[in-house]
The first five atom37 places (N, CA, C, CB, O) and aatype in JSON, in Angstrom:
{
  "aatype": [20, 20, 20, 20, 20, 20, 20, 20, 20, 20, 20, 20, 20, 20, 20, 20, 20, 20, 20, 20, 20, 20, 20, 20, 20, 20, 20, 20, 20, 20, 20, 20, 20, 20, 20, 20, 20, 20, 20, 20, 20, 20, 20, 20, 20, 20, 20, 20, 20, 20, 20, 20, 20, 20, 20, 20, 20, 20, 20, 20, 20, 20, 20, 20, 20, 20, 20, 20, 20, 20, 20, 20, 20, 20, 20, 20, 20, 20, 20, 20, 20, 20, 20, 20, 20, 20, 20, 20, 20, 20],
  "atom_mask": [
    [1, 1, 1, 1, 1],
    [1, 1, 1, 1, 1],
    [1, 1, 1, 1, 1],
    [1, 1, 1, 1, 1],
    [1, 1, 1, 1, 1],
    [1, 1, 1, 1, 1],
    [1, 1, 1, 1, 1],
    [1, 1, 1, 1, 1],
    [1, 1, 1, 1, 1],
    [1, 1, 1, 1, 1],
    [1, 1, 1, 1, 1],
    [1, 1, 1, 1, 1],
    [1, 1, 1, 1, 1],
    [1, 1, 1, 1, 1],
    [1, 1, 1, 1, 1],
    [1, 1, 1, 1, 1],
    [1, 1, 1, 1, 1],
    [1, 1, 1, 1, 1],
    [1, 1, 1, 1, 1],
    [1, 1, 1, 1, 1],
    [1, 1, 1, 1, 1],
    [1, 1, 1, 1, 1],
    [1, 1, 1, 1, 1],
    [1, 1, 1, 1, 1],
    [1, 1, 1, 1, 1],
    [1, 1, 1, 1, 1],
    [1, 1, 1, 1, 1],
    [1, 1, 1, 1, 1],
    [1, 1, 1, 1, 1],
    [1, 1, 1, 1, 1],
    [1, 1, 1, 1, 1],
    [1, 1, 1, 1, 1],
    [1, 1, 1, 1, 1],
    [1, 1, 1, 1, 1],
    [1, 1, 1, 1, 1],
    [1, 1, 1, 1, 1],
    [1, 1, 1, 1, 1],
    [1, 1, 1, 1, 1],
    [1, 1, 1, 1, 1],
    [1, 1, 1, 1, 1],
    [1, 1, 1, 1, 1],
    [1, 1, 1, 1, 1],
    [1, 1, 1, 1, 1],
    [1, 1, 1, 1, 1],
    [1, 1, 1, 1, 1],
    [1, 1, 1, 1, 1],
    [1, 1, 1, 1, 1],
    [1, 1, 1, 1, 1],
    [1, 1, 1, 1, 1],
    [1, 1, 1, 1, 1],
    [1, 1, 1, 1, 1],
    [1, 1, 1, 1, 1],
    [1, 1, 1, 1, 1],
    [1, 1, 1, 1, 1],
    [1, 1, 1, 1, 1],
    [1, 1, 1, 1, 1],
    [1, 1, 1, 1, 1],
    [1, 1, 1, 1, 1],
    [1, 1, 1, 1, 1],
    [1, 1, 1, 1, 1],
    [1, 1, 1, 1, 1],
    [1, 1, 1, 1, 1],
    [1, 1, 1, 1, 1],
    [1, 1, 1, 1, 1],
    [1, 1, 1, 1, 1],
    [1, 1, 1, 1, 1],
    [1, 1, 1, 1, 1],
    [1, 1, 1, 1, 1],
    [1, 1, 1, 1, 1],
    [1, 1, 1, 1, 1],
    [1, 1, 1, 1, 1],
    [1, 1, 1, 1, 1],
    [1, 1, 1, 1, 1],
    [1, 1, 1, 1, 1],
    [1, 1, 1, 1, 1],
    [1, 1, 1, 1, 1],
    [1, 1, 1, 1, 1],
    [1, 1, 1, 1, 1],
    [1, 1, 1, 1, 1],
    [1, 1, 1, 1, 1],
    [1, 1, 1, 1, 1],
    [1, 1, 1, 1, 1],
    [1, 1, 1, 1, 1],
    [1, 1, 1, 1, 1],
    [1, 1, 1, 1, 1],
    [1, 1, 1, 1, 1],
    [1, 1, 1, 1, 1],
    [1, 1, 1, 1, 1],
    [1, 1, 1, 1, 1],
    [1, 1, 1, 1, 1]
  ],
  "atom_positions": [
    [[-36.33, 11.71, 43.11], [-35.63, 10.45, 43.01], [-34.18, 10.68, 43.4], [-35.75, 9.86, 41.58], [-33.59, 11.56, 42.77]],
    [[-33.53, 10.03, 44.33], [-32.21, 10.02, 44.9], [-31.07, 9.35, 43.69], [-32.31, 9.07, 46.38], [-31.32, 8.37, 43.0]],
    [[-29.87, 10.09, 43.65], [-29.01, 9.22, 43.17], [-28.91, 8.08, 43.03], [-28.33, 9.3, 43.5], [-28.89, 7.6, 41.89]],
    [[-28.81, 7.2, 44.3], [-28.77, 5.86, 44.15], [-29.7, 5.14, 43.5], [-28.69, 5.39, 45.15], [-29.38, 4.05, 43.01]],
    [[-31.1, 5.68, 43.37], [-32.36, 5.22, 42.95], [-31.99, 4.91, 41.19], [-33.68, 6.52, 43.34], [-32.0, 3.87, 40.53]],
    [[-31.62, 6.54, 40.79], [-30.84, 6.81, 39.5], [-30.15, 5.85, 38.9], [-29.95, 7.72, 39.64], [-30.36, 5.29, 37.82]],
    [[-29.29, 5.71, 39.71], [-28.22, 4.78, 39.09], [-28.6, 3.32, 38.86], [-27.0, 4.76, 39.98], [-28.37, 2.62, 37.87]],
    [[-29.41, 2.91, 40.32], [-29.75, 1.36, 40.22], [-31.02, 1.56, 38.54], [-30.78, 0.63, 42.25], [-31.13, 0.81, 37.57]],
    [[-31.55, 2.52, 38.79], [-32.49, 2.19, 37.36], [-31.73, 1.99, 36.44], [-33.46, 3.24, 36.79], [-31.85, 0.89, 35.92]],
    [[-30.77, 2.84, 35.91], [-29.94, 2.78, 34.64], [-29.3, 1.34, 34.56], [-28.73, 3.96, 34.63], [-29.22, 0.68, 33.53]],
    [[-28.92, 0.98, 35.66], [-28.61, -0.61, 36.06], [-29.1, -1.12, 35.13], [-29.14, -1.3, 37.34], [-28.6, -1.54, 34.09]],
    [[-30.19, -1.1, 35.5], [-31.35, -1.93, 35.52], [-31.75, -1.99, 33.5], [-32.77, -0.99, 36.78], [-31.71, -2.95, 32.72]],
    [[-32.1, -0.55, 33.27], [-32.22, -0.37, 32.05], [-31.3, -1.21, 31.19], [-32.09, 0.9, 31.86], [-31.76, -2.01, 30.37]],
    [[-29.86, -1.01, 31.42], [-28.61, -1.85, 30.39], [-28.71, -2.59, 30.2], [-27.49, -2.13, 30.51], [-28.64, -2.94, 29.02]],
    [[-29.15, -3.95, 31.8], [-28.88, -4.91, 31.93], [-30.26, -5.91, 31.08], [-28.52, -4.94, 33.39], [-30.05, -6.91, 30.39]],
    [[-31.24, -5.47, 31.29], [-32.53, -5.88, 31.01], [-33.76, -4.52, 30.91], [-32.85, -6.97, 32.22], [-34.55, -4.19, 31.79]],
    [[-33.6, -3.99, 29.72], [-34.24, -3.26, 29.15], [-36.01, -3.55, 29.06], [-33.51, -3.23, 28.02], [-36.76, -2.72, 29.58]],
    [[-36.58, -4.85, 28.33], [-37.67, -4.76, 28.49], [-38.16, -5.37, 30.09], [-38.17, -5.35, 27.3], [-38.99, -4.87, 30.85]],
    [[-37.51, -6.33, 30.23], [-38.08, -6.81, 31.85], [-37.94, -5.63, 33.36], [-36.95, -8.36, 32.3], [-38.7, -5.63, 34.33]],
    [[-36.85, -4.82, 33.14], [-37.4, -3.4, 33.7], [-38.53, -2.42, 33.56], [-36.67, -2.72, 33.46], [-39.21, -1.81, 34.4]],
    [[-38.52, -2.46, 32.19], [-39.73, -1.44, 31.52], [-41.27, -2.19, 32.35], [-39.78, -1.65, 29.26], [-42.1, -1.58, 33.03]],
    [[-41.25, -3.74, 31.99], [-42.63, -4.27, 32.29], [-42.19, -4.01, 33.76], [-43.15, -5.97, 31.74], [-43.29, -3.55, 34.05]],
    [[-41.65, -3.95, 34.67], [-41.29, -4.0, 36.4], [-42.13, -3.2, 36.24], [-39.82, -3.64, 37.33], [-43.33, -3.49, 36.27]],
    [[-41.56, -1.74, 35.97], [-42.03, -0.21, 36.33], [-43.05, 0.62, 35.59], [-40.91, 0.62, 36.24], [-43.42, 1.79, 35.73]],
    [[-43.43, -0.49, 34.66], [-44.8, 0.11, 33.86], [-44.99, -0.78, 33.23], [-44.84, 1.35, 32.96], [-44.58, -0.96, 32.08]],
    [[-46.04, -1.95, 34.27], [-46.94, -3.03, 33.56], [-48.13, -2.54, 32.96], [-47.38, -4.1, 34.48], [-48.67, -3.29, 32.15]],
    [[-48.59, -1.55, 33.18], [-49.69, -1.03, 32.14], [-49.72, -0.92, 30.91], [-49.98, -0.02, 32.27], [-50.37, -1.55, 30.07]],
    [[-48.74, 0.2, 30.78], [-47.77, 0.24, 28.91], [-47.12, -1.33, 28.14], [-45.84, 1.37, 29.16], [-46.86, -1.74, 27.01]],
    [[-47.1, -1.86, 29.62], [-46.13, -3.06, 29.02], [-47.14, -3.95, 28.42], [-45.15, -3.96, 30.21], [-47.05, -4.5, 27.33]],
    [[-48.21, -4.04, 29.32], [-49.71, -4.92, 28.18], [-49.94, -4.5, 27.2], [-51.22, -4.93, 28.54], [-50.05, -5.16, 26.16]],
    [[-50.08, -3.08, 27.33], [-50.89, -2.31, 25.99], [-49.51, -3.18, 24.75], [-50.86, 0.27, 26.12], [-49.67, -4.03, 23.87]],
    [[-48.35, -2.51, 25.21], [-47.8, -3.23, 24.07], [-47.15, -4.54, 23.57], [-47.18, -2.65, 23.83], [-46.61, -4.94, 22.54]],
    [[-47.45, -5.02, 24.84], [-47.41, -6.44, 24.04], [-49.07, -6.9, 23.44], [-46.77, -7.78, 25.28], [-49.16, -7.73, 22.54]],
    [[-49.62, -6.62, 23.71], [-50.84, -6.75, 22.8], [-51.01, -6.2, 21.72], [-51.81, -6.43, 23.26], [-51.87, -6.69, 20.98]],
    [[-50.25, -5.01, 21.26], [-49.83, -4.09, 20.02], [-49.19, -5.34, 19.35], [-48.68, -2.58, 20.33], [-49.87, -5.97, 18.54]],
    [[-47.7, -5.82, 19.7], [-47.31, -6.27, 19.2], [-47.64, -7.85, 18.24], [-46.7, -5.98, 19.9], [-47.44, -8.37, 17.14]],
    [[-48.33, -8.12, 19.71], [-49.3, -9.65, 19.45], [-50.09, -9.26, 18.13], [-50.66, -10.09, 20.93], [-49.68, -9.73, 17.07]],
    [[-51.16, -8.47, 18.12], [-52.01, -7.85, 17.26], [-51.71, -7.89, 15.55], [-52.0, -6.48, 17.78], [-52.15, -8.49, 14.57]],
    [[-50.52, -6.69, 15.94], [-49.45, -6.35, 14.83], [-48.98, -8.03, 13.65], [-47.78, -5.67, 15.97], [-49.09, -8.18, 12.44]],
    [[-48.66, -8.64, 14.35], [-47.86, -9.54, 14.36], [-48.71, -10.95, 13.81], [-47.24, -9.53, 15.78], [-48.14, -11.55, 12.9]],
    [[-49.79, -11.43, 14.21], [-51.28, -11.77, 13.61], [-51.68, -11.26, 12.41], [-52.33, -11.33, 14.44], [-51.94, -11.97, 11.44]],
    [[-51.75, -9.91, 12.43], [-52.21, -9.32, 11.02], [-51.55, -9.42, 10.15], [-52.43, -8.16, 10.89], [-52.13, -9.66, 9.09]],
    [[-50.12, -9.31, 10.14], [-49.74, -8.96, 8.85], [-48.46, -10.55, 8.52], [-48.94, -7.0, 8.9], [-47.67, -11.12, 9.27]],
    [[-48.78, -10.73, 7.29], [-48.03, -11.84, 6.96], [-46.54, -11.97, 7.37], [-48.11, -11.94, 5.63], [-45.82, -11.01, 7.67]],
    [[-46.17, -13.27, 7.36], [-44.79, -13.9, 7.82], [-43.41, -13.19, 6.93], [-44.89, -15.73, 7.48], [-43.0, -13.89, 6.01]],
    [[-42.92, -12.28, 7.09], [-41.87, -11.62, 6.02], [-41.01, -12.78, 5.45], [-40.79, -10.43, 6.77], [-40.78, -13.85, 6.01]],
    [[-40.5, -12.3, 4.01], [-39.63, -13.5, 3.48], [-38.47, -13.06, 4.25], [-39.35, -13.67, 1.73], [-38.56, -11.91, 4.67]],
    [[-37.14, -13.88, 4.6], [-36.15, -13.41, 4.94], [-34.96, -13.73, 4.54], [-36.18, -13.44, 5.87], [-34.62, -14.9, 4.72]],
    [[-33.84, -12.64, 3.78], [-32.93, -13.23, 3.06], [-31.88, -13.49, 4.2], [-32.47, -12.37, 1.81], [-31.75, -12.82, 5.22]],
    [[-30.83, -15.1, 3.67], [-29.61, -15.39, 4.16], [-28.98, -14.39, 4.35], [-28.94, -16.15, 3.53], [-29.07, -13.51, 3.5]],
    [[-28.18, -14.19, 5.45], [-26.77, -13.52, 5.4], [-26.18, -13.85, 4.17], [-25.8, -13.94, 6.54], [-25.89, -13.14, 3.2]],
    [[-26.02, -15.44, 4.42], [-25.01, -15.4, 3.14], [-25.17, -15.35, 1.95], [-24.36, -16.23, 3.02], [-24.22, -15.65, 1.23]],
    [[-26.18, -15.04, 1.49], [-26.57, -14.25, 0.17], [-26.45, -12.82, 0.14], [-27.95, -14.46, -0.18], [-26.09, -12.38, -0.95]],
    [[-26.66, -11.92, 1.13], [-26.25, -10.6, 1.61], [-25.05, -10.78, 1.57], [-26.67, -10.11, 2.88], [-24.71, -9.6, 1.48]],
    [[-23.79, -11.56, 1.56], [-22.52, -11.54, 1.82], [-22.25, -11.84, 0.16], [-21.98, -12.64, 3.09], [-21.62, -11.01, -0.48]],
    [[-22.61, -12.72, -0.31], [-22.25, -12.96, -1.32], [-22.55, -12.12, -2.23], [-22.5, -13.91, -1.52], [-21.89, -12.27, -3.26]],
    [[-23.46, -11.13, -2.26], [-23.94, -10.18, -3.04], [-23.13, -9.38, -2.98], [-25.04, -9.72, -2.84], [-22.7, -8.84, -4.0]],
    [[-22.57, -9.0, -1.42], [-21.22, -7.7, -1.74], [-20.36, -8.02, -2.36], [-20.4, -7.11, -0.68], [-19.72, -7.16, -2.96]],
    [[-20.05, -9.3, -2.45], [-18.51, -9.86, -2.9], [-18.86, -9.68, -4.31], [-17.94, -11.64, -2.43], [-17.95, -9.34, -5.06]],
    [[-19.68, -9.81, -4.66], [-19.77, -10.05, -6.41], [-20.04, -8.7, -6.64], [-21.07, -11.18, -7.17], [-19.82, -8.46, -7.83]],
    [[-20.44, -7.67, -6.01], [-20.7, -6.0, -6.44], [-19.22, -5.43, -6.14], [-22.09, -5.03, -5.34], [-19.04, -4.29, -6.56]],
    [[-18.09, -6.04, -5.45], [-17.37, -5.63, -5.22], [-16.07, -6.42, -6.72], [-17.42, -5.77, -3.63], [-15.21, -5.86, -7.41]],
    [[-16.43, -7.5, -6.68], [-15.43, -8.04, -8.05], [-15.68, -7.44, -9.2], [-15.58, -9.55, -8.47], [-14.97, -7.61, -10.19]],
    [[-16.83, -6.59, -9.2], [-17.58, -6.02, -10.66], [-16.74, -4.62, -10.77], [-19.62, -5.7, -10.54], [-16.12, -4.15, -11.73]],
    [[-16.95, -4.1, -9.37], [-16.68, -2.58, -8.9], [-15.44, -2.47, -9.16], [-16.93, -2.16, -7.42], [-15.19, -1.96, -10.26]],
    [[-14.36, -2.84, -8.37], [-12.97, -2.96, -8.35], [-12.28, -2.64, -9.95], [-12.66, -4.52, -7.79], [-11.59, -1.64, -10.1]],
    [[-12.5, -3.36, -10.82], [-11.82, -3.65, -12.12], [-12.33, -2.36, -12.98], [-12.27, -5.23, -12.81], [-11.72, -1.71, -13.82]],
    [[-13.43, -2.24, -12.56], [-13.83, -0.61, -13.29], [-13.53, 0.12, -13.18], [-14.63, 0.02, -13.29], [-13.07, 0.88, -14.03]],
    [[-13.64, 0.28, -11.9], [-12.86, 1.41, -11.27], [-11.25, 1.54, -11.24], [-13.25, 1.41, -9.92], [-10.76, 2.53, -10.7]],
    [[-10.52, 0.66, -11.76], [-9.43, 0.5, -11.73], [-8.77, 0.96, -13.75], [-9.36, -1.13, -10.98], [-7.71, 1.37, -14.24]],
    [[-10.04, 0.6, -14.26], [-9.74, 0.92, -15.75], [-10.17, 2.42, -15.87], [-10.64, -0.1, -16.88], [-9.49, 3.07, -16.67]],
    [[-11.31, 3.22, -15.11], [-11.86, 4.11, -14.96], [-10.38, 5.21, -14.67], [-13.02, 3.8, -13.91], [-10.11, 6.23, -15.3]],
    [[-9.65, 4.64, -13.59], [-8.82, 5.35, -12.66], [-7.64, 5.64, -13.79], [-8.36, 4.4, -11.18], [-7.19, 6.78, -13.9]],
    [[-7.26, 4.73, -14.47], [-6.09, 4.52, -15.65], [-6.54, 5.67, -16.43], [-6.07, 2.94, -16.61], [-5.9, 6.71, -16.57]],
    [[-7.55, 5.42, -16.89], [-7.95, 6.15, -18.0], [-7.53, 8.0, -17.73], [-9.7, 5.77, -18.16], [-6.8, 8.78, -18.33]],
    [[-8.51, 8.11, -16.46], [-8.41, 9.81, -16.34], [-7.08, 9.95, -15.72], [-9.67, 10.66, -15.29], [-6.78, 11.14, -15.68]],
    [[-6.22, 9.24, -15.26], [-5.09, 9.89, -14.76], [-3.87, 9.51, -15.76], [-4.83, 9.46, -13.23], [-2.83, 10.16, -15.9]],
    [[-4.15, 8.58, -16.28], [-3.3, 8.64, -17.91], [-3.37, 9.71, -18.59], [-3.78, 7.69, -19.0], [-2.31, 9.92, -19.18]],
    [[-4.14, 10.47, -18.77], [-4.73, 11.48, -19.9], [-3.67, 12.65, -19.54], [-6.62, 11.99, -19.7], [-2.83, 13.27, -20.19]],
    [[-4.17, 12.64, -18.04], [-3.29, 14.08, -17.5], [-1.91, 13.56, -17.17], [-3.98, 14.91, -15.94], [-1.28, 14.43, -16.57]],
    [[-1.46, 12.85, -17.28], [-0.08, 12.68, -17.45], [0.75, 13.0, -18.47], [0.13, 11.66, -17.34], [1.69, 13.78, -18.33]],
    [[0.45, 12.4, -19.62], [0.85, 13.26, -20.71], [2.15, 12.78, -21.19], [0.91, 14.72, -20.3], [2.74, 13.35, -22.12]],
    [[2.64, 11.73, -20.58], [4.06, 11.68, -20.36], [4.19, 10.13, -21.78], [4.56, 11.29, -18.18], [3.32, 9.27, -21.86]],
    [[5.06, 10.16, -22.42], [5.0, 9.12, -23.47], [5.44, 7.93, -23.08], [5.69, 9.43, -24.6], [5.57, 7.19, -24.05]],
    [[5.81, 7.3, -21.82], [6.25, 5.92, -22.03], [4.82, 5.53, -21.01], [8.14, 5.43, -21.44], [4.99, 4.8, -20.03]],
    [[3.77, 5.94, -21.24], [2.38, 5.55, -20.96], [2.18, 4.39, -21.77], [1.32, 6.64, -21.26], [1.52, 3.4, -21.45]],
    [[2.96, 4.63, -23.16], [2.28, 3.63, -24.3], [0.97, 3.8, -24.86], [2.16, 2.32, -23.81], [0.48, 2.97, -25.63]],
    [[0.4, 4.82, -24.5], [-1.57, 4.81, -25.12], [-1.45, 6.48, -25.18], [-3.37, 4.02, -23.52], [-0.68, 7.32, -24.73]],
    [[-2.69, 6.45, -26.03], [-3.05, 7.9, -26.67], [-4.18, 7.75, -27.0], [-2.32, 8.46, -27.85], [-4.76, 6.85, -27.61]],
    [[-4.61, 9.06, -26.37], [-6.56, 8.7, -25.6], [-6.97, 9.46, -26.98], [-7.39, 9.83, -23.48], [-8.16, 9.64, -27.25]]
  ]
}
């Protein structure tokens, strides 16, 4: 295979990945879209969560996280300080 051949494939690959693949191997390309068809028939419709429940879930693991970690952080580096206008005595 010549350079140029090379390159136009990789082209080709970036630009349109499966409609190259079926160009240059419609054989594989049935087998698997019939895999997929198959696949896809058999097995039930997945539930699928919102983004924005995925978003909102970080935000609220993150308002939980933050403040703990912030009393967490006080705590052990208060201790080793040692110093009296801390005001607390662990």
């Amino acid at each position: 295979m010549g350079m140029k051949r090379k390159i136009v494939k990789g082209l080709a690959y970036a630009a349109m990945p499966k409609g190259t693949f079926a160009a240059l191997n419609p054989g594989k390309a049935v087998v698997g879209k019939a895999a997929s068809w198959a696949i896809e028939r058999a097995l039930p419709e997945r539930k699928r969560v919102p983004s924005s429940r995925s978003t909102m879930t970080g935000i609220a693991a993150a308002v939980v996280a933050v403040p703990i970690g912030m009393w967490l952080g006080r705590r052990i580096w208060g201790s080793r300080e040692g110093s009296p206008s801390s005001g607390r005595s662990i």
